[in-house]
C-alpha positions as CSV (number, residue, x, y, z in Angstrom):
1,X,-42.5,87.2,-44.6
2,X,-46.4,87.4,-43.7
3,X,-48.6,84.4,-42.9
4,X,-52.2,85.2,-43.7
5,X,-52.9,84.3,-39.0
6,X,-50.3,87.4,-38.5
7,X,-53.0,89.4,-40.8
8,X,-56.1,88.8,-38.9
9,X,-54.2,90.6,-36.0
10,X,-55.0,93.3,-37.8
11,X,-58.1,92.9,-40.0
12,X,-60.4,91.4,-37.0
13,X,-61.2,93.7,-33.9
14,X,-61.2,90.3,-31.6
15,X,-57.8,89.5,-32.5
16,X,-56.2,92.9,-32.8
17,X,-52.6,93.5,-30.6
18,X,-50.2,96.0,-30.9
19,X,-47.8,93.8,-32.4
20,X,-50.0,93.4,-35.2
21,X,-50.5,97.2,-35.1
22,X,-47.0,97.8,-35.4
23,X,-45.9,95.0,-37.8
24,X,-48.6,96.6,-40.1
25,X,-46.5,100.1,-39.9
26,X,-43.8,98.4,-40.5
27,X,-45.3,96.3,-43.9
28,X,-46.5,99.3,-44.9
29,X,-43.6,101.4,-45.5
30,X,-41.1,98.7,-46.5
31,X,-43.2,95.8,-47.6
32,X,-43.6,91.8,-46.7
33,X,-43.0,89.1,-48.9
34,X,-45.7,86.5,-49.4
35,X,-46.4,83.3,-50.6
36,X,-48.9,83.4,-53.4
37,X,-51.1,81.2,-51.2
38,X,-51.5,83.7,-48.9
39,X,-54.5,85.3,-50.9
40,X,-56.0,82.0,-50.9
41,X,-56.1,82.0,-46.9
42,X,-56.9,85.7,-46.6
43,X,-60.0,85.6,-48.9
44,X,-60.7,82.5,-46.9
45,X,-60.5,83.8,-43.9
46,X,-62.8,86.6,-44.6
47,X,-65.4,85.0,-46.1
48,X,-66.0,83.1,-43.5
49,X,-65.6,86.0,-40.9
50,X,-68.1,87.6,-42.9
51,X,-70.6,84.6,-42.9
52,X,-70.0,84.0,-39.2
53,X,-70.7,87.7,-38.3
54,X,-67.2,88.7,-37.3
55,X,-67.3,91.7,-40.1
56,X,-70.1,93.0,-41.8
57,X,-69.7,93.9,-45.9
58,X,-68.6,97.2,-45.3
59,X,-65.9,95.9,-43.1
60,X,-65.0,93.5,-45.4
61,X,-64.7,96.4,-48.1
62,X,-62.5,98.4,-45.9
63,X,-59.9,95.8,-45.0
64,X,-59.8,94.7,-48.6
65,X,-58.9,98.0,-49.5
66,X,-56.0,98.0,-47.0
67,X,-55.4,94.7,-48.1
68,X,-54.4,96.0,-51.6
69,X,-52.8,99.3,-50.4
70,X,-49.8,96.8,-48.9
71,X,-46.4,96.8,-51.0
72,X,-46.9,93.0,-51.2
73,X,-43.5,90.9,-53.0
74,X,-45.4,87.2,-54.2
75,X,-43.3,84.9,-53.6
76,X,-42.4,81.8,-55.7
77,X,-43.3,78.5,-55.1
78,X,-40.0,76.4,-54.4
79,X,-40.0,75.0,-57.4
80,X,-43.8,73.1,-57.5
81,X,-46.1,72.5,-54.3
82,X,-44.6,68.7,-54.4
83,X,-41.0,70.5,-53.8
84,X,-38.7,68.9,-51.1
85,X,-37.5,71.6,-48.8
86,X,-41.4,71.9,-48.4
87,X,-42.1,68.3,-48.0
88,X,-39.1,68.5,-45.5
89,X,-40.3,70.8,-43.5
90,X,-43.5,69.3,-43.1
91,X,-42.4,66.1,-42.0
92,X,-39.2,67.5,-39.9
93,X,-41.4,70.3,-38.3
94,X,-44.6,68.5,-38.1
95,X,-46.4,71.6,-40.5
96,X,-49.2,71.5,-42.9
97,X,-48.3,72.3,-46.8
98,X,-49.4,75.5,-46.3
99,X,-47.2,76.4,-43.0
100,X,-44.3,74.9,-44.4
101,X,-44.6,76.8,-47.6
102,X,-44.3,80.1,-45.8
103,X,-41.7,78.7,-43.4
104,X,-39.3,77.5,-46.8
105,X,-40.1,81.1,-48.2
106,X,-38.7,82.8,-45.3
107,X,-35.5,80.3,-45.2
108,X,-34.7,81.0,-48.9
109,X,-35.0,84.4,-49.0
110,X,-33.6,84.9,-45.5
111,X,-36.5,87.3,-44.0
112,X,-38.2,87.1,-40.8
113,X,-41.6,85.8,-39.6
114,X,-44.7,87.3,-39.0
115,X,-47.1,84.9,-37.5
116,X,-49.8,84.0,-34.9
117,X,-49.6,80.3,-35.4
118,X,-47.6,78.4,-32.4
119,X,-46.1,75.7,-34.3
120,X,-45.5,77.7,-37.0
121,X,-43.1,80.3,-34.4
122,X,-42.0,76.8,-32.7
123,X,-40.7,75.3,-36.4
124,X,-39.1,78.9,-37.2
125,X,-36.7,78.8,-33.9
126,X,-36.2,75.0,-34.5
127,X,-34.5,76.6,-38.1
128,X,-33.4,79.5,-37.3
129,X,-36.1,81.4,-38.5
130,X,-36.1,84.9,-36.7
131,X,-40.2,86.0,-35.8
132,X,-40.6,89.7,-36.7
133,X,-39.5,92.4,-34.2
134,X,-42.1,94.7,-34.0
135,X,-40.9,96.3,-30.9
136,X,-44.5,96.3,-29.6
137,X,-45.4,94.5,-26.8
């Protein structure tokens, strides 16, 4: 399970790490699942790195083109966005829609974490969510 923050750690030179290094290896042989959302926030994300001066075109280019190159599994919506597990999650866990909606994606299909967003690692643990190993440091 990818959230689009997890991404950046590898599509932005300011926010690279080796975990995000390694948990792109990893993605890229066997694949991450992905809320269908997660375009949404990605594109978003982009754009406005590109408007602020964080990538220029051509670097936008480039990581789109790694971007589709992933063996990306959409995942679907828990029934509608006004679903309960994610409306549970949001109040239980204190999440926004979006946060909750990969959190509930990752506790139905049973797969693992990747994320850069503190409350979003903080509501995982609180449901048993494992983050992804990465086995970088």
């Amino acid at each position: 399970m990818l959230d689009a923050s997890f991404t950046f750690q590898w599509l932005f030179k300011d926010e690279a790490s080796p975990a995000g290094y390694a948990a792109l290896a990893l993605i890229g042989t066997g694949g991450a699942a992905v809320p269908a959302h997660w375009f949404v926030e990605v594109a978003n994300g982009l754009g406005m790195a590109e408007r602020r001066g964080r990538l220029t075109q051509t670097e936008l280019q480039d990581a789109l083109q790694l971007l589709r190159s992933l063996p990306l599994s959409v995942g679907e919506p828990a029934s509608s966005a006004w679903s309960e597990p994610v409306l549970d999650l949001m109040r239980t866990q204190r999440l926004t829609a979006y946060d909750a909606t990969y959190l509930e994606l990752a506790v139905r299909r049973g797969l693992p974490l990747a994320t850069g967003d503190k409350a979003l690692q903080r509501a995982a643990a609180a449901v048993g969510v494992p983050l992804l190993e990465t086995g970088a440091a």
